[in-house]
gemmi code that builds the backbone of each chain (N, CA, C; Angstrom):
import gemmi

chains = {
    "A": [
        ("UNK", (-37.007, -42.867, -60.115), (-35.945, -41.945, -59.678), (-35.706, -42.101, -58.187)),
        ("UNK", (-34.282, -42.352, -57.797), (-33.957, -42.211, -56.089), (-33.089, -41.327, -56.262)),
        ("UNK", (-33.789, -40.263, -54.479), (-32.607, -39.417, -54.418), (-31.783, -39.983, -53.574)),
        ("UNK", (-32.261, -40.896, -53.079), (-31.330, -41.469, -51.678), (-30.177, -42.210, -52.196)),
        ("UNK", (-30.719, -43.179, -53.666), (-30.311, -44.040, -54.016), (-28.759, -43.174, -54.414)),
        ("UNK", (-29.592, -42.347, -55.689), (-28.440, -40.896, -55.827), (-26.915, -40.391, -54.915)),
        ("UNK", (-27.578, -40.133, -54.097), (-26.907, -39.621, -52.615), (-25.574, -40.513, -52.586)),
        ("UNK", (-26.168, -41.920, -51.823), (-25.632, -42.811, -51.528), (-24.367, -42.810, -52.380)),
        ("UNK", (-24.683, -43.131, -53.974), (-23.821, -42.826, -54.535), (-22.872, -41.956, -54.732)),
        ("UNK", (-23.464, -40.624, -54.528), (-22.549, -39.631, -54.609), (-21.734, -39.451, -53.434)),
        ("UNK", (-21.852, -39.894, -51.919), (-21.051, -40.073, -51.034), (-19.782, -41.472, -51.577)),
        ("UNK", (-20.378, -42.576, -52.240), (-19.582, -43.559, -52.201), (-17.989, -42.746, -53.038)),
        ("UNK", (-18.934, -42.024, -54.269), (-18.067, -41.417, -55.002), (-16.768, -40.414, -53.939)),
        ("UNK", (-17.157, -39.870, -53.516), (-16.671, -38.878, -52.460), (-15.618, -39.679, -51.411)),
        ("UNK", (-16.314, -40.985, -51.298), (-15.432, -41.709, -50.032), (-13.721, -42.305, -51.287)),
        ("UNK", (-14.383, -42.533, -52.286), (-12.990, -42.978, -53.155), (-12.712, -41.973, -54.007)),
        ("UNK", (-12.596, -40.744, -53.403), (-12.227, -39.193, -54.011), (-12.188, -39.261, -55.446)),
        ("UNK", (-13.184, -39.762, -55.860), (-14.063, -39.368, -57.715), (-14.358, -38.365, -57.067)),
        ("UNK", (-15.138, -37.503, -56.499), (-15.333, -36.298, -56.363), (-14.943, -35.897, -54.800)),
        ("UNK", (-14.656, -34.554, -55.452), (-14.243, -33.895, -54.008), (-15.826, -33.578, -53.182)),
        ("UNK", (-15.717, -32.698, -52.106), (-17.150, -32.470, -51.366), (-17.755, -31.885, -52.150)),
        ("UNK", (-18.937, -32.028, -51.931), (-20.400, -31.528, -52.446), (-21.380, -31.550, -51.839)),
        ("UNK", (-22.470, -30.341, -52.321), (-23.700, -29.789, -51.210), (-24.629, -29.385, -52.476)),
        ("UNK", (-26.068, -30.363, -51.584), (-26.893, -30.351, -52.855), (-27.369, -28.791, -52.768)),
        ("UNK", (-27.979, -27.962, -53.947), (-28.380, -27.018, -54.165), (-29.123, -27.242, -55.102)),
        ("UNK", (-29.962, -25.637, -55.722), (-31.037, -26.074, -57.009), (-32.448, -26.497, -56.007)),
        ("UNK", (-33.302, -27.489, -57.058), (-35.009, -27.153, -56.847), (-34.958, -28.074, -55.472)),
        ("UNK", (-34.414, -29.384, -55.418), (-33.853, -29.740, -54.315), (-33.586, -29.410, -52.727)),
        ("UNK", (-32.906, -28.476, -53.315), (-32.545, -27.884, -52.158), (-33.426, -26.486, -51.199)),
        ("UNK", (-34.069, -26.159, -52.420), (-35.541, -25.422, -52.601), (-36.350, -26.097, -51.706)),
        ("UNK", (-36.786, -27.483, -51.867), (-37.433, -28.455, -51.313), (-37.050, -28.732, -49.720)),
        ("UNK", (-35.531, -28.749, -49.778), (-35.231, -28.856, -48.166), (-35.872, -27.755, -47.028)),
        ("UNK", (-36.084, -26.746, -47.978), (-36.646, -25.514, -46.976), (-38.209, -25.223, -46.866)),
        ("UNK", (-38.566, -25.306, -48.195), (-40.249, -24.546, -48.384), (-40.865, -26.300, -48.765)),
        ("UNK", (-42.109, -25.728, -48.613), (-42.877, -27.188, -49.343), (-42.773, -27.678, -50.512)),
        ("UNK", (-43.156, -28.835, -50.720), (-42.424, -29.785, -51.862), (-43.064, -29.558, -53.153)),
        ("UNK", (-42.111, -28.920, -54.111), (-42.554, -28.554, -55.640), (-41.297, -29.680, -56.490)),
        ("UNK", (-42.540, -29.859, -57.363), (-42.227, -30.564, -58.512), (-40.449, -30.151, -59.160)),
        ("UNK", (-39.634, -30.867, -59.419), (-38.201, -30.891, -59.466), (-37.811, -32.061, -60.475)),
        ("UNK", (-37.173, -32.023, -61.353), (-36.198, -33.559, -61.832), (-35.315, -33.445, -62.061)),
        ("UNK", (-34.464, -32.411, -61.421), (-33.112, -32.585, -61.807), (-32.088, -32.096, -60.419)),
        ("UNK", (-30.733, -32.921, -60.160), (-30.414, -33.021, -58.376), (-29.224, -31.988, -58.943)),
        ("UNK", (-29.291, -30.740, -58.877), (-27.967, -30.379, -58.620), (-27.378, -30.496, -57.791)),
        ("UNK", (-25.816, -30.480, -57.730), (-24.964, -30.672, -56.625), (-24.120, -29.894, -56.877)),
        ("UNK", (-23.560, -29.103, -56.135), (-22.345, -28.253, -56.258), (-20.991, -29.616, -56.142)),
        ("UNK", (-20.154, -29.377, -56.497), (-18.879, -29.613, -56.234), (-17.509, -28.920, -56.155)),
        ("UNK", (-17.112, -29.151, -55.018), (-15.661, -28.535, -54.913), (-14.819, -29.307, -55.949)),
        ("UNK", (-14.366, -28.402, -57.017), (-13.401, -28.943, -57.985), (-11.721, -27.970, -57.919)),
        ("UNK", (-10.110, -28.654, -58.102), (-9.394, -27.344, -58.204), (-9.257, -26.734, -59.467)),
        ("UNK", (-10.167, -27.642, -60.630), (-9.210, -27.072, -62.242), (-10.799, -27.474, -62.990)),
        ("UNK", (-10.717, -27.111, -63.921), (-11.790, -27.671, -64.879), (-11.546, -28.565, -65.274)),
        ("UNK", (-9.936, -28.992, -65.202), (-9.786, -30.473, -66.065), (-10.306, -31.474, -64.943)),
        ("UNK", (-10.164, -31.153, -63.753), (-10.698, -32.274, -63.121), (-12.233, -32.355, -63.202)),
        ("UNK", (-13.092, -31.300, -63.248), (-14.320, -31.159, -63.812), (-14.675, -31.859, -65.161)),
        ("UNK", (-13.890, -31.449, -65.981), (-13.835, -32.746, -67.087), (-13.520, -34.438, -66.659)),
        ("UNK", (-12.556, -34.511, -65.834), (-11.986, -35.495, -65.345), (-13.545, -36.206, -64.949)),
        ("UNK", (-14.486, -35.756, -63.727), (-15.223, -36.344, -63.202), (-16.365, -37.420, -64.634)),
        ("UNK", (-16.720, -36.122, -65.574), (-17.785, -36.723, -66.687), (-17.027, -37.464, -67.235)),
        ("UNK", (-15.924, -37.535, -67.327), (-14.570, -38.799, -67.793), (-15.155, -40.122, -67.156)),
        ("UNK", (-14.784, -40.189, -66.284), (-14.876, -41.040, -64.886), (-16.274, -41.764, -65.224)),
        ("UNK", (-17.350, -40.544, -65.401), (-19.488, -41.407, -65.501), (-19.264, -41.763, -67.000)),
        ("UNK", (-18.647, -41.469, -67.948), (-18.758, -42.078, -69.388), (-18.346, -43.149, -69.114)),
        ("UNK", (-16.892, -43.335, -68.389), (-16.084, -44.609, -68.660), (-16.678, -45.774, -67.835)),
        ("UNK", (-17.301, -45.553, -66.570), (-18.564, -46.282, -66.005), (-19.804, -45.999, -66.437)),
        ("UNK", (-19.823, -46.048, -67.658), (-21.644, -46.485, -68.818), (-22.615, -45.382, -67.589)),
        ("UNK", (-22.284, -44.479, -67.091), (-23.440, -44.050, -66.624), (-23.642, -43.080, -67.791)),
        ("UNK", (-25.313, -42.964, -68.088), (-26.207, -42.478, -68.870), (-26.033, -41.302, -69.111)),
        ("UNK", (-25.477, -39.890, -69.907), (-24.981, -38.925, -70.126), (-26.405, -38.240, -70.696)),
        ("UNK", (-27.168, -36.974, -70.327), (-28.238, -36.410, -71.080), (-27.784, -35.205, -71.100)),
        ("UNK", (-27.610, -34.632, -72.265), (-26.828, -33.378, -72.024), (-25.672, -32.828, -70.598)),
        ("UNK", (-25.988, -32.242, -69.998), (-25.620, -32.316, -69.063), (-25.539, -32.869, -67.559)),
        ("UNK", (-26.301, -33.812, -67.483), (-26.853, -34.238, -66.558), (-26.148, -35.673, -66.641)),
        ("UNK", (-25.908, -36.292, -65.572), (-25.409, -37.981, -65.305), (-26.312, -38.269, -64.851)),
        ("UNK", (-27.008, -39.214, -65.212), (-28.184, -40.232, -64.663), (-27.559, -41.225, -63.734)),
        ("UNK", (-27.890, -40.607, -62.190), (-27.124, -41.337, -61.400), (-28.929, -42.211, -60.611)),
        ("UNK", (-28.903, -43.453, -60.564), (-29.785, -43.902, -60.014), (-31.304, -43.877, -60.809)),
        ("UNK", (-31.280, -43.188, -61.802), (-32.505, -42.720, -62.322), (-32.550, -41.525, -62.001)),
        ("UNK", (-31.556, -40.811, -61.237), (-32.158, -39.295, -61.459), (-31.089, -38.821, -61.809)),
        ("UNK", (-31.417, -37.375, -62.927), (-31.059, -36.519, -63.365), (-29.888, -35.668, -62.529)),
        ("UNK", (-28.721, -35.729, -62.475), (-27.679, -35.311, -61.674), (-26.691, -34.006, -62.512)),
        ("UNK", (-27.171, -32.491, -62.319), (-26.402, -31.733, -62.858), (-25.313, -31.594, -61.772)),
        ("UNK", (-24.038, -31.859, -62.372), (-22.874, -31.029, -61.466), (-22.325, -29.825, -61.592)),
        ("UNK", (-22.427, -28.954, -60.502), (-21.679, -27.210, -60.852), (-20.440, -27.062, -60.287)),
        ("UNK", (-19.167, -26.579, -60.838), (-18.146, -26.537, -60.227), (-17.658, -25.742, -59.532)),
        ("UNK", (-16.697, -26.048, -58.718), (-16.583, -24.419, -57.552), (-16.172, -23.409, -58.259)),
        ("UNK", (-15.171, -24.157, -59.464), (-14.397, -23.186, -60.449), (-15.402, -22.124, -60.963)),
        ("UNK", (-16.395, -22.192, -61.301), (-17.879, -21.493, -61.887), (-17.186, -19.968, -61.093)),
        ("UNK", (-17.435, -19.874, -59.632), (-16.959, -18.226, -59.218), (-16.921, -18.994, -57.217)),
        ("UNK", (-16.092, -18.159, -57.006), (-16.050, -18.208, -55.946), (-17.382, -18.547, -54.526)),
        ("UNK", (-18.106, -18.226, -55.292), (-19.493, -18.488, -54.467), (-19.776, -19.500, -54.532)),
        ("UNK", (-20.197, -20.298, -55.074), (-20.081, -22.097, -54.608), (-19.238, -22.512, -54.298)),
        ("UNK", (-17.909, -21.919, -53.733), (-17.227, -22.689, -53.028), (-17.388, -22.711, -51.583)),
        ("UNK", (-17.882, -21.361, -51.365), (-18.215, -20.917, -50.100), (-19.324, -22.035, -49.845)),
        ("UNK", (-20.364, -21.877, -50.855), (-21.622, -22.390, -50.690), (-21.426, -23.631, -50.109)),
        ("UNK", (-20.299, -24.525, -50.608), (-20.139, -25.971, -50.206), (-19.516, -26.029, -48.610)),
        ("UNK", (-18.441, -25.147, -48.656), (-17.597, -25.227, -47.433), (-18.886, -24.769, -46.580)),
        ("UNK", (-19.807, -24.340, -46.253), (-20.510, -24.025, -45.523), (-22.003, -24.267, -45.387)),
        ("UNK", (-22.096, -25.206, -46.274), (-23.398, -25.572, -46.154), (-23.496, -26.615, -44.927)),
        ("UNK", (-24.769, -27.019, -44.499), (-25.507, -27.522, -43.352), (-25.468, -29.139, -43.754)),
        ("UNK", (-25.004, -30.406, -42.612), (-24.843, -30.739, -42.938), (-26.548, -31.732, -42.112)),
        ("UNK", (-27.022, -32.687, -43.045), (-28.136, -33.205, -43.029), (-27.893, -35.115, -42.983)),
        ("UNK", (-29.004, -35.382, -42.654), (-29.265, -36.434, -42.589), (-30.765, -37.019, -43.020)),
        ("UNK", (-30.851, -37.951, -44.245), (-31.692, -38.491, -45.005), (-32.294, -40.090, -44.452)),
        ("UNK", (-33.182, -40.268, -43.763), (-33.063, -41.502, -43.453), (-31.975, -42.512, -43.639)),
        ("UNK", (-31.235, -41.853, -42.522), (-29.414, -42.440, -42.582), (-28.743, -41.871, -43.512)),
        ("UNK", (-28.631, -41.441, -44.379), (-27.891, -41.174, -45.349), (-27.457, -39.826, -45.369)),
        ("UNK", (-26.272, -39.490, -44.934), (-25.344, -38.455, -44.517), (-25.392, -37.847, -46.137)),
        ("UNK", (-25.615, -36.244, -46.203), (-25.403, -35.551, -47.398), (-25.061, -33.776, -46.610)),
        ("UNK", (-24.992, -32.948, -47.424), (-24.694, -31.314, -47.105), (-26.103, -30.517, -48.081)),
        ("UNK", (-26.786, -29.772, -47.759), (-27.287, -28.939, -48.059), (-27.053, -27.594, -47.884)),
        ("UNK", (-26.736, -27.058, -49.315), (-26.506, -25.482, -49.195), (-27.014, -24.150, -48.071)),
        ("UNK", (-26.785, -23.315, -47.687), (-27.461, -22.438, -46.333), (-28.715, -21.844, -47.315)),
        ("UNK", (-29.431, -21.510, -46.566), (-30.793, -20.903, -46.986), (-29.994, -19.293, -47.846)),
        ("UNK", (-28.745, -18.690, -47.402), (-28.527, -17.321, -47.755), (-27.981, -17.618, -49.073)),
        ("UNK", (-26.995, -18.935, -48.692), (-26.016, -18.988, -50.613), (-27.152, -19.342, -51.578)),
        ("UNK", (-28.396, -20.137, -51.260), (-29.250, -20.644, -51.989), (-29.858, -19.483, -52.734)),
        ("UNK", (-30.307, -18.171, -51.847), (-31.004, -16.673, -52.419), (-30.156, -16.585, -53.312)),
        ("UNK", (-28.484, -16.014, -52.750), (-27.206, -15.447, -53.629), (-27.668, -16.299, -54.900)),
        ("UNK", (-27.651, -17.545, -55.248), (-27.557, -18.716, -56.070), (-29.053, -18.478, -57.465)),
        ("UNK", (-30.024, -18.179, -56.598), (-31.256, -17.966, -57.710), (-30.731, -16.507, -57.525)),
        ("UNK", (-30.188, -15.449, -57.458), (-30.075, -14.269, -57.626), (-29.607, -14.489, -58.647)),
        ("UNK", (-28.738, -15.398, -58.918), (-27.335, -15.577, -60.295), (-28.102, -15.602, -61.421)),
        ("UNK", (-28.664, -17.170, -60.971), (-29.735, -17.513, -62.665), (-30.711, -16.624, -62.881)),
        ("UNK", (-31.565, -16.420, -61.700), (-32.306, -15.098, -61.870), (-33.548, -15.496, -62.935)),
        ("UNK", (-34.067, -16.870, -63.021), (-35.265, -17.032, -63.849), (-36.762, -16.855, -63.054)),
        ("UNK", (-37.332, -16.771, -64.039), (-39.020, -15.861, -63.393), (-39.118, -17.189, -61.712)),
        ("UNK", (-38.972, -18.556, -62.353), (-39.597, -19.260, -61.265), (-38.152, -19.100, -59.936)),
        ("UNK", (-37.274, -18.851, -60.215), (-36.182, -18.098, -59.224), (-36.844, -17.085, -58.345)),
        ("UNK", (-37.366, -16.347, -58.591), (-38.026, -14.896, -58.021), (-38.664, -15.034, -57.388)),
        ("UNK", (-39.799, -16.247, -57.617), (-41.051, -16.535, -56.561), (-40.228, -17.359, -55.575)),
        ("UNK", (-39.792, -18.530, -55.559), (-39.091, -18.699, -54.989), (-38.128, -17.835, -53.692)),
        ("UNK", (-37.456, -17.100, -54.068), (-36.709, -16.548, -52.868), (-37.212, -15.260, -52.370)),
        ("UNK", (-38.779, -14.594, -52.790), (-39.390, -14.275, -51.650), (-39.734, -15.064, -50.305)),
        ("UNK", (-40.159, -16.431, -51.093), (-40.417, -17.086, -49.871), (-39.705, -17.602, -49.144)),
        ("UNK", (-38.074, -18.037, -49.607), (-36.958, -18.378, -48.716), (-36.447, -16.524, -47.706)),
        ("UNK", (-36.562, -16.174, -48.172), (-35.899, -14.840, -47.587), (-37.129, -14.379, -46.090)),
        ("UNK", (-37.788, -15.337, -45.892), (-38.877, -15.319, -45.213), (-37.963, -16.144, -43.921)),
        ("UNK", (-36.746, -17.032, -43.974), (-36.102, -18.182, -43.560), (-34.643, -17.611, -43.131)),
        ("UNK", (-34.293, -16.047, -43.962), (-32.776, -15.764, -44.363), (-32.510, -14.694, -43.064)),
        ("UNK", (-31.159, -15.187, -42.815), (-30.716, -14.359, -41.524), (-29.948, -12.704, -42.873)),
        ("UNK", (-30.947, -11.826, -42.771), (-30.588, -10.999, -43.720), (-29.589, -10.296, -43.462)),
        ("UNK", (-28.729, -10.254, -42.414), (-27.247, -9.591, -42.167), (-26.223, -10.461, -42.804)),
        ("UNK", (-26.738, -11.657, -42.907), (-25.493, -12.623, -43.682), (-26.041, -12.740, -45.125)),
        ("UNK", (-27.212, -12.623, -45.433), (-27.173, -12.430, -46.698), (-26.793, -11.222, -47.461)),
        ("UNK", (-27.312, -9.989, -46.650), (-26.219, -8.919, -47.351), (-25.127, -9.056, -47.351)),
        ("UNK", (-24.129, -9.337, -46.855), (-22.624, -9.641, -46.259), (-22.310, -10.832, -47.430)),
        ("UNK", (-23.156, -11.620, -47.963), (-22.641, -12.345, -49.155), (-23.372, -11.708, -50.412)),
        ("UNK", (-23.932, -11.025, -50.445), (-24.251, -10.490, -51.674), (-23.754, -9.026, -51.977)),
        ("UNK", (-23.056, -8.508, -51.213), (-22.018, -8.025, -51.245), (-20.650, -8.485, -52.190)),
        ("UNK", (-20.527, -9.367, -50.906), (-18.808, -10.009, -51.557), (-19.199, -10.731, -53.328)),
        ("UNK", (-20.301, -10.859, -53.604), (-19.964, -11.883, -54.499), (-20.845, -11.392, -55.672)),
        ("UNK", (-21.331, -10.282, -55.854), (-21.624, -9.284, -56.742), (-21.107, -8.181, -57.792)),
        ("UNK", (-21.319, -7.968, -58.979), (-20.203, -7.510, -59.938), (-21.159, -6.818, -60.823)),
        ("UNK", (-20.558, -6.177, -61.764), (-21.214, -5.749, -62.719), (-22.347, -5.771, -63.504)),
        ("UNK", (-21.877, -7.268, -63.861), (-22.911, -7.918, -64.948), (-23.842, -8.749, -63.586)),
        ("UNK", (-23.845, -9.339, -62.306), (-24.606, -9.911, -61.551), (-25.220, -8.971, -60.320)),
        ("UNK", (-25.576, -7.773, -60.801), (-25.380, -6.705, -59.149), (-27.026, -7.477, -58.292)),
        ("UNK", (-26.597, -8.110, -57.435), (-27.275, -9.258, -57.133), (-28.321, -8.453, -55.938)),
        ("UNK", (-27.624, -7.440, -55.066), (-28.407, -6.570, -54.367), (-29.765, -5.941, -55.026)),
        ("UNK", (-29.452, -5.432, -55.996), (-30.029, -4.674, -57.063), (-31.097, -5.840, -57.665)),
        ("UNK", (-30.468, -6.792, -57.839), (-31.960, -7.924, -58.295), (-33.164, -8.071, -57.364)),
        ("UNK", (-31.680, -8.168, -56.285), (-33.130, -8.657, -54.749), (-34.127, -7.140, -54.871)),
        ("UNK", (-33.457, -6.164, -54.827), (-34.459, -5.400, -54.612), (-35.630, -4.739, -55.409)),
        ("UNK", (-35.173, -5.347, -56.947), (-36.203, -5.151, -57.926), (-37.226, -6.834, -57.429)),
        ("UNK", (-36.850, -8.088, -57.127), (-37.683, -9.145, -56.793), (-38.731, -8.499, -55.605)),
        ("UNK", (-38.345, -7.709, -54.805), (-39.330, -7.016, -53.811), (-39.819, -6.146, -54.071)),
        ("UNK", (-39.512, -5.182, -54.704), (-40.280, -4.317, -55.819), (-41.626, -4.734, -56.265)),
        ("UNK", (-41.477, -6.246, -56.663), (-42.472, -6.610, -57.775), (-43.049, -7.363, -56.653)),
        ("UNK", (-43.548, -7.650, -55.608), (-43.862, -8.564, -54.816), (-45.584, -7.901, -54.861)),
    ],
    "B": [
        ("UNK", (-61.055, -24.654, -44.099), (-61.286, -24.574, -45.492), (-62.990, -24.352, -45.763)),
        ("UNK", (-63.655, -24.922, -44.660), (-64.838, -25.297, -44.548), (-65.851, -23.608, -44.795)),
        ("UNK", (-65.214, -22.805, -44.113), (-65.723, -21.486, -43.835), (-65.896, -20.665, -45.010)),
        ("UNK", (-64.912, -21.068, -46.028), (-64.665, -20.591, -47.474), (-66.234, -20.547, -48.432)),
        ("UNK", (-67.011, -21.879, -48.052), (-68.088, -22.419, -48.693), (-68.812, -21.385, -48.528)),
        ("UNK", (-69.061, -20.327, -47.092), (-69.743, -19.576, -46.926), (-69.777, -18.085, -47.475)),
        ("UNK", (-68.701, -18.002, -47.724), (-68.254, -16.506, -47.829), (-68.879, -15.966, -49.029)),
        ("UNK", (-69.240, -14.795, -48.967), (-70.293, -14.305, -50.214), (-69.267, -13.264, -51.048)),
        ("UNK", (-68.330, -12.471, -50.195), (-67.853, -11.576, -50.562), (-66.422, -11.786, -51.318)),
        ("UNK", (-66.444, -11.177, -52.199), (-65.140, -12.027, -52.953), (-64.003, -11.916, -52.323)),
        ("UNK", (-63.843, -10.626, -52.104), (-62.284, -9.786, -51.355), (-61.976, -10.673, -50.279)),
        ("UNK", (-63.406, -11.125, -49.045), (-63.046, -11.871, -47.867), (-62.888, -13.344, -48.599)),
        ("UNK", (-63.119, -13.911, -49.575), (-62.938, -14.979, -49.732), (-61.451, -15.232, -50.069)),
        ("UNK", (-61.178, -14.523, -50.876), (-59.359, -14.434, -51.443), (-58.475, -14.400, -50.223)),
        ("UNK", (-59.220, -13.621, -49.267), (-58.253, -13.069, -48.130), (-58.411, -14.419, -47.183)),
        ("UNK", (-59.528, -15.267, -46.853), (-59.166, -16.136, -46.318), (-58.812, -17.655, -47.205)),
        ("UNK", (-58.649, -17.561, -48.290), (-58.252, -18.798, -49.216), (-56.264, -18.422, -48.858)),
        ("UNK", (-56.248, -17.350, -48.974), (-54.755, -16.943, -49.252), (-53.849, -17.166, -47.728)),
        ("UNK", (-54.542, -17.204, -46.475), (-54.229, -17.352, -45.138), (-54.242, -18.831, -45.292)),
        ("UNK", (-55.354, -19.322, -45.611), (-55.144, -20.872, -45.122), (-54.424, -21.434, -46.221)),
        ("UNK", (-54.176, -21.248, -47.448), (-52.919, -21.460, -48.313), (-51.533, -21.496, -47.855)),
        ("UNK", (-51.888, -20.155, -46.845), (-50.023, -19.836, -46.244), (-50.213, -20.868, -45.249)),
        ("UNK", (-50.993, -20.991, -44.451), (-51.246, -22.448, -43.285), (-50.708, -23.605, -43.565)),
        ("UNK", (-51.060, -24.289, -45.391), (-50.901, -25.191, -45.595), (-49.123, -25.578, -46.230)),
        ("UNK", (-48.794, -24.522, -46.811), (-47.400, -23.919, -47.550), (-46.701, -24.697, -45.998)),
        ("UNK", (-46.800, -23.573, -44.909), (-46.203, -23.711, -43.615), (-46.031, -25.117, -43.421)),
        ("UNK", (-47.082, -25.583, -42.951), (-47.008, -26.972, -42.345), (-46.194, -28.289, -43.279)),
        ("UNK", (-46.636, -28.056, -44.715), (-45.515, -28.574, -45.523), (-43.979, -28.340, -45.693)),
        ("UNK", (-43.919, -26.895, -45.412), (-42.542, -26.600, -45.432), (-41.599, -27.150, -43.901)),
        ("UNK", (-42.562, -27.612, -42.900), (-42.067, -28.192, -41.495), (-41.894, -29.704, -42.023)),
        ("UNK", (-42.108, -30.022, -43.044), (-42.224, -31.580, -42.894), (-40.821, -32.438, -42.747)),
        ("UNK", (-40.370, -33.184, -42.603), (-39.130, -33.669, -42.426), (-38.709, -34.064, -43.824)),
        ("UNK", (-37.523, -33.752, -44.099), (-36.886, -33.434, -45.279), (-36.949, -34.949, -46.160)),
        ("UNK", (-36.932, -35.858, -45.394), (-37.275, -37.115, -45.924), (-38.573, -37.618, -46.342)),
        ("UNK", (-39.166, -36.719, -45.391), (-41.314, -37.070, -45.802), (-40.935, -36.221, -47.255)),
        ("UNK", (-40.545, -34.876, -47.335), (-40.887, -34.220, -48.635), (-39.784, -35.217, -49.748)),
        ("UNK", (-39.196, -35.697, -49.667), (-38.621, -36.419, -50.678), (-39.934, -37.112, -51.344)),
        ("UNK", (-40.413, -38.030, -50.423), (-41.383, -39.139, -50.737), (-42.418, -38.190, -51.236)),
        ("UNK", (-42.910, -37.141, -50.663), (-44.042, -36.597, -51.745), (-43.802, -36.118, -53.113)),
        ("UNK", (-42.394, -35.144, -52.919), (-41.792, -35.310, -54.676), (-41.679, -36.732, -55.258)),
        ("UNK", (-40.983, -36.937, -55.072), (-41.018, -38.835, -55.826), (-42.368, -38.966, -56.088)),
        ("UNK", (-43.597, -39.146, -55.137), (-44.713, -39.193, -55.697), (-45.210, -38.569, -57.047)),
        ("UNK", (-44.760, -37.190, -56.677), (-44.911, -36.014, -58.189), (-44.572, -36.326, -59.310)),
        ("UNK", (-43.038, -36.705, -59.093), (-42.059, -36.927, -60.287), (-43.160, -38.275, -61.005)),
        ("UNK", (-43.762, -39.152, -60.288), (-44.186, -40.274, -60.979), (-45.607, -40.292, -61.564)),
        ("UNK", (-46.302, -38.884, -60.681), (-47.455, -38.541, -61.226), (-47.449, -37.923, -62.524)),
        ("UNK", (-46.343, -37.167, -62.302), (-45.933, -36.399, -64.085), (-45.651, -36.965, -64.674)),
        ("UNK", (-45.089, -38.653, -64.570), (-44.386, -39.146, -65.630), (-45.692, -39.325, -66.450)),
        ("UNK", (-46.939, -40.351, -65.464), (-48.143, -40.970, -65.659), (-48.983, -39.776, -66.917)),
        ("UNK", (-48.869, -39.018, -66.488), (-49.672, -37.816, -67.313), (-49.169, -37.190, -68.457)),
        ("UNK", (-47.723, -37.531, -68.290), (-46.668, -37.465, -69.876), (-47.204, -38.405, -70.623)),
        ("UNK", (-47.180, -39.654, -70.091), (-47.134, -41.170, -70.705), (-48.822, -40.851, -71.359)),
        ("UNK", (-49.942, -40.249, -70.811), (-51.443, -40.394, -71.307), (-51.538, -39.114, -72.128)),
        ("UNK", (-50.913, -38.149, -71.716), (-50.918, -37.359, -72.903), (-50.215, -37.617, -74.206)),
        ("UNK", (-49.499, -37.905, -74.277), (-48.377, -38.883, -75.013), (-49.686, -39.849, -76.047)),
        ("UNK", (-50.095, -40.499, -75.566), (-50.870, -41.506, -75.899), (-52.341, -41.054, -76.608)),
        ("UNK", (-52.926, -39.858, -75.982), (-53.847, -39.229, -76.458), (-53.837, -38.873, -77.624)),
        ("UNK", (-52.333, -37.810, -77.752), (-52.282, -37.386, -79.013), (-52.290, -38.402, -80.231)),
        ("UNK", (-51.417, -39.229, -80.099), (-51.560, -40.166, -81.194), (-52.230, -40.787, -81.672)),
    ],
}
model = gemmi.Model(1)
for chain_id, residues in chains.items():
    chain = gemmi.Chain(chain_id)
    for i, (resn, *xyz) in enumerate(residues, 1):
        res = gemmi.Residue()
        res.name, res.seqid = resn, gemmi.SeqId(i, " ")
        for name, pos in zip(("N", "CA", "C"), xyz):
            atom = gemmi.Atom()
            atom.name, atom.element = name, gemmi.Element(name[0])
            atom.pos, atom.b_iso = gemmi.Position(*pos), 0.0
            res.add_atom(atom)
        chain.add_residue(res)
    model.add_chain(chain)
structure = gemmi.Structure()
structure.add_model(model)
structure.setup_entities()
């Protein structure tokens, strides 16, 4: 598995607008911040405007034989989930504003430490929870309230998660 | 880590296993985003190795 190898690709993709911008997020991006836990799969957000172009893209990796596993494109040997901005307004932010990094040369975006909390607030699985105690250790918490605010609803009251995840700490 | 060997008392032992845990967490979490690639990659290939022998065991 390369993530670089990955990367590389996914910029080349980006330079001949197969995909619009993208900022890695997920266990990954987990990794960019806290110490290095076990991961195999690269999410990447992507800025998409329609779902058909979201369809359009897995169009695009079928019709170039790249390796399809459920959801995932086997780009390089690694496991490549793509999320679309279309999903909710919060990964779009997440992308337009994520940090932008450098990989032994290799230019990529990593999500902010705050959309990353907002982000495991969403999925909200047990290994999510441990997790963003320890990022929120990293989080400028006036901007993370200020997005978990805006991007919180009914069925996701994302404040209300964080504060049952500290609850249980 | 060394001091751990000594400790008789359980409570002080947890309490200093759990400090120098956060010590070690820390200093990994400083590492340059490219060193932690290479230690995942390491992982990813250690798990494969231990798929592949468990794999093999059972059968």
């Amino acid at each position: 598995m390369s993530f670089l190898g990955a990367v590389a690709t996914l910029n080349n993709l980006k330079k001949n607008s197969i995909i619009g911008d993208y900022a890695i997020g997920g266990g990954y991006a987990v990794n960019y911040y806290l110490e290095p836990t076990l991961t195999y799969d690269l999410d990447i957000l992507v800025l998409v405007d329609s779902d058909s172009d979201y369809y359009a893209l897995y169009k695009y990796f079928r019709e170039n034989k790249y390796k399809i596993e459920n959801v995932c494109v086997v780009i390089e040997g690694l496991p490549v989930q793509f999320f679309p901005s279309t999903i909710s307004p919060l990964y779009g932010e997440a992308i337009r504003l994520a940090r932008k990094i450098t990989v032994k040369g290799v230019p990529s975006k990593v999500i902010r430490v705050e959309h990353l909390i907002a982000l495991l607030l969403v999925s909200y699985r047990p290994k999510d929870k441990i997790r963003i105690v320890e990022l929120l250790k990293l989080a400028n918490k006036g901007l993370l309230d200020e997005i978990l605010v805006r991007f919180e609803d009914e069925k996701t009251p994302l404040r209300q998660r964080l504060r049952r995840v500290l609850e249980n700490i | 880590m060394r001091k751990l060997l000594y400790v008789k008392d359980s409570e002080e032992f947890w309490k200093i296993f759990s400090l120098e845990r956060e010590k070690r967490q820390k200093k990994l979490a400083n590492l340059p985003f490219a060193r932690k690639i290479e230690i995942l990659e390491m992982m990813q290939s250690d798990a494969a190795l231990l798929k592949e022998s468990k794999e093999a065991n059972e059968t």
